[in-house]
N, C-alpha and C positions, 0 to 999 in steps of 0.2 A: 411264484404262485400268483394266481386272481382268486383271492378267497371273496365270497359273498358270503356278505354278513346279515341273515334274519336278524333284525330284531337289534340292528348296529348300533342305534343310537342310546341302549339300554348302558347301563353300568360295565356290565362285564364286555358288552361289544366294543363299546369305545374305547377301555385298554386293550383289547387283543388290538384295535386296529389300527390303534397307534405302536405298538409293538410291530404287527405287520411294515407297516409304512416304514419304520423306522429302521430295518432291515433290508429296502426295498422291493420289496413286494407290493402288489395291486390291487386294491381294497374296491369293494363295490356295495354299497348302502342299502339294505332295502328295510322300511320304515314306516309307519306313518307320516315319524316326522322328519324333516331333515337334521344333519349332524349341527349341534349347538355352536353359536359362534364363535364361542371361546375354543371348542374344540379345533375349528377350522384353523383360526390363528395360532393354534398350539402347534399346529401340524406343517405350518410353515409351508416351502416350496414341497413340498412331500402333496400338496394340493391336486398336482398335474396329476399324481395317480390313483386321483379316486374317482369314482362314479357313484353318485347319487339316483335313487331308483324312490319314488315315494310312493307307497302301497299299502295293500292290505293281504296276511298272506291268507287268506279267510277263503281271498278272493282267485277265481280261476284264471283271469285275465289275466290278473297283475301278478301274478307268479311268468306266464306263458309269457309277458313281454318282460320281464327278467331274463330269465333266461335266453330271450331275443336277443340281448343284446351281445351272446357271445364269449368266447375267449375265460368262461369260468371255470378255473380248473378243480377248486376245493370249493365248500360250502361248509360254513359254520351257522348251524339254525339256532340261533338264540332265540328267535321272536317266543315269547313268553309271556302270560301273566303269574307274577307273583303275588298269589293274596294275603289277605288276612280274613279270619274268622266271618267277619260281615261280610266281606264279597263272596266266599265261599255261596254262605248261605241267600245272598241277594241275587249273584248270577251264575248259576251252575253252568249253565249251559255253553257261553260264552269260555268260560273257562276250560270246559272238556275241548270246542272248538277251536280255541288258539294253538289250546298245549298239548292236545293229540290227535285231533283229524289236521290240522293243518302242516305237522309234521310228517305228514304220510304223505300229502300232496308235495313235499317239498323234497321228501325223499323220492319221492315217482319221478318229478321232474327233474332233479339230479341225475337219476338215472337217463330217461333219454337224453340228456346234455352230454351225455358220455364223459360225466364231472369223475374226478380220480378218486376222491374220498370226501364223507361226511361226516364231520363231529358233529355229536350231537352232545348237549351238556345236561346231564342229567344233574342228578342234586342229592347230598346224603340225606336229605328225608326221605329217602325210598327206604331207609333200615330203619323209622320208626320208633317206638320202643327202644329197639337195641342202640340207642345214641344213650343213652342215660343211666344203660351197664356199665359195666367194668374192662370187658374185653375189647381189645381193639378191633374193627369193622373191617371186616374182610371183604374183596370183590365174591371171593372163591365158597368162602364157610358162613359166614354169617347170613341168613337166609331175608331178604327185603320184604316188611313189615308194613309197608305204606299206610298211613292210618289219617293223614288230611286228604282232600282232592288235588292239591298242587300234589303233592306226594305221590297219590295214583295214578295222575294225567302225568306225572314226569317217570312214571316206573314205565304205565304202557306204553308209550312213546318210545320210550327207552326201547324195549322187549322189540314193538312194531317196527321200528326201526333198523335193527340190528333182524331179524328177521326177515324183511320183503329186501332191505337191501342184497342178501343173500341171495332171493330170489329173483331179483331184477339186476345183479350184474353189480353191483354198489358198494365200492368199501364204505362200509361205516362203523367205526368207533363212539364209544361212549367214554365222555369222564365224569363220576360221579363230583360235582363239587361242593368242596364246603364252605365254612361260614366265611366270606369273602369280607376286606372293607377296604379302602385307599379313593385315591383319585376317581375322579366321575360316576363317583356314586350319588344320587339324587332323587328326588320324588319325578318319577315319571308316568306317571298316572295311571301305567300296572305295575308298580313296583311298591307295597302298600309296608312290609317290612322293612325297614331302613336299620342298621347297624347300629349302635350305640356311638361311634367312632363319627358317622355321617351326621348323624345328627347334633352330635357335640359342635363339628365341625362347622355345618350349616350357624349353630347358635352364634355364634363367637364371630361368622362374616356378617352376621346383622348386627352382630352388639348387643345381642342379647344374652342374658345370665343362661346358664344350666342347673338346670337341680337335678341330680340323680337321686333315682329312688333308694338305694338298695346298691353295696357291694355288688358287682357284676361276677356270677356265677363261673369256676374253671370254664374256658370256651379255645377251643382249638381253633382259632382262621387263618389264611390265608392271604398276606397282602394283593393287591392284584394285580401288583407292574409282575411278581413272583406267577400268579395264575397265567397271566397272559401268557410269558415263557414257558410253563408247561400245556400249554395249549397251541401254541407255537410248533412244538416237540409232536403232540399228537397229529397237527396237520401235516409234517414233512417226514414225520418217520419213516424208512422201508422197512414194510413186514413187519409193522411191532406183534409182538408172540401171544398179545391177548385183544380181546375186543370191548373190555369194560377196565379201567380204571377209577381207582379214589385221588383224589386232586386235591393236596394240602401238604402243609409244612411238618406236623405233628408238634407245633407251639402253642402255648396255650397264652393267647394274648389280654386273657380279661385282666389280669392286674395291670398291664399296660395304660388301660383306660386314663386313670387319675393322674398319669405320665404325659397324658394326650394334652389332658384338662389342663394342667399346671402350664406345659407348653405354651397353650394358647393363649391362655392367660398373661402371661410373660410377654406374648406378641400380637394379638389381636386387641386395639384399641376396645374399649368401655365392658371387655368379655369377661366373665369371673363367673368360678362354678361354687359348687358343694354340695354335698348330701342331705336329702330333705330332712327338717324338723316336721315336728307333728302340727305345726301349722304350713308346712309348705305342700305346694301340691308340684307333681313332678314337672319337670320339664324336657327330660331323657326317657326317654319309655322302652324297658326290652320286654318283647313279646316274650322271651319264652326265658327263663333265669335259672335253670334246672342246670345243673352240672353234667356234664357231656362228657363220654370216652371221647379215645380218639380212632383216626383212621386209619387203616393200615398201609401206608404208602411204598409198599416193599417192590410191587409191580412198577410203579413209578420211576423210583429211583432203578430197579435193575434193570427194565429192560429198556429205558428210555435217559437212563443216566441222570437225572434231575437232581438240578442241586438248586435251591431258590439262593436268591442275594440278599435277602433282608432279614435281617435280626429286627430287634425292635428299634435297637437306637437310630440305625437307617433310615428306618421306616418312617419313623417317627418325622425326623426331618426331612425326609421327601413329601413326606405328604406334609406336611407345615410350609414349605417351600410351594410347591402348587397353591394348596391354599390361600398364599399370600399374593400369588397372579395368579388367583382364579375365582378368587372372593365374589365375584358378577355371577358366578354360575347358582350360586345360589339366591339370588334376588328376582 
């Protein structure tokens, strides 16, 4: 495969497409910015198979000389902003812009590229509310609640998508995904929610202390070498039997957290965490602390066989391992 990757240089593109690469497959960049250096050097002689595109997908051109350049046979559209609360409210429009008119331009041009399929990744915030039930989140029954504007721009997108692909000739797929953390995850200036995990992580390559506010609330995620592989799955499937998936492990990693902490602490010179006192102010911030179901990942695993590789203790040390040559990505 030539997957092109919107939005490549974001958290989740940079694992699929070290994933990809690392399979041999043909990655091609499109970005504002280019892929970080550390990533380049990660990627080793796997270099010869990429192509760099720097753009804007907003923009008509620079979609049209993407596509120019040929030979794409999948498209994974990441480009995204992810907000929070103040951008919401500072820049609507922008945001409707990225995460739903630009995904229709992207799905058009797919289609006359005569590209074979498009992932698109939606996000379990489209069920809203029903995260913080009891039942587990269905693709099929549980009915999408949307109740931010990421939420809305990533449901209609989603619908739009799967819909004009229909009409214009286009496989496209959807994987709802969830709460995601591991390697390349970072402050990319539309990426305003950061993980608890990332940001511990970030602390501890500066040398600086953590203070968590607050026990971190049951949270189902997903590590992301594990995402990439089931995204991986949705690019090269034949025929998978549905068109929306949920994308997660059904682990609930938040007690992990202080597992993280102690880690690093153990191996990141001058790094040391704890839970605030009533004189401390935080230095870990979760947006949202509310206890979560989970997702129903029945679709997943049967008709696409997924099985992820990472328990926590794995994980743990994978990503402590990166961390440790990759500590620059955060400065």
């Amino acid at each position: 495969m030539r997957v092109l990757i919107t939005g490549g240089t974001g958290f989740v593109g940079l694992n699929l497409a070290q994933a990809l690469l690392g399979h041999g497959h043909q990655v091609d960049f499109f970005d504002l910015r280019e892929p970080p250096a550390p990533f380049m050097q990660a990627i080793g002689d796997a270099r010869a198979r990429v192509r760099v595109e720097t753009g804007d997908v907003c923009n008509a051109s620079h979609i049209e000389r993407v596509f120019g350049a040929g030979g794409i046979t999948h498209v994974f559209h990441g480009a995204a902003i992810t907000p929070g609360p103040a951008r919401e409210s500072l820049a609507p429009q922008q945001i409707i812009d990225v995460n739903l008119s630009a995904t229709l331009a992207i799905v058009r041009a797919a289609a006359q590229a005569g590209v074979q399929r498009l992932l698109f990744p939606s996000s379990l915030t489209v069920y809203g509310e029903h995260l913080y039930g009891t039942a587990p989140l269905d693709e099929e029954t549980t009915p999408p609640v949307p109740d931010s504007l990421y939420a809305i721009t990533k449901y209609a997108a989603e619908r739009a998508a799967l819909k004009l692909g229909k009409a214009w000739g286009l496989d496209v797929i959807a994987g709802r995904i969830g709460a995601v953390f591991g390697p390349w995850e970072g402050n990319t200036q539309v990426r305003d929610l950061l993980s608890p995990f990332c940001q511990v992580a970030a602390a501890a390559a500066r040398g600086k202390p953590a203070v968590l506010p607050e026990v971190y609330a049951p949270r189902e995620m997903i590590y992301s070498r594990d995402l990439a592989d089931a995204l991986m799955l949705l690019l090269s499937a034949q025929r998978p039997a549905h068109k929306v998936y949920n994308l997660s492990v059904n682990a609930d990693w938040s007690g992990v957290l202080p597992q993280w902490c102690d880690m690093l602490q153990g191996r990141m010179p001058g790094f040391s965490w704890r839970y605030r006192s009533e004189a401390d102010i935080p230095t870990i911030h979760f947006p949202d602390n509310r206890p979560r179901t989970t997702l129903s990942t029945d679709r997943l695993r049967g008709d696409l066989h997924f099985s992820p590789q990472f328990t926590a203790a794995p994980a743990l040390a994978d990503y402590a391992g990166w961390l440790a040559s990759h500590s620059s990505y955060f400065h």
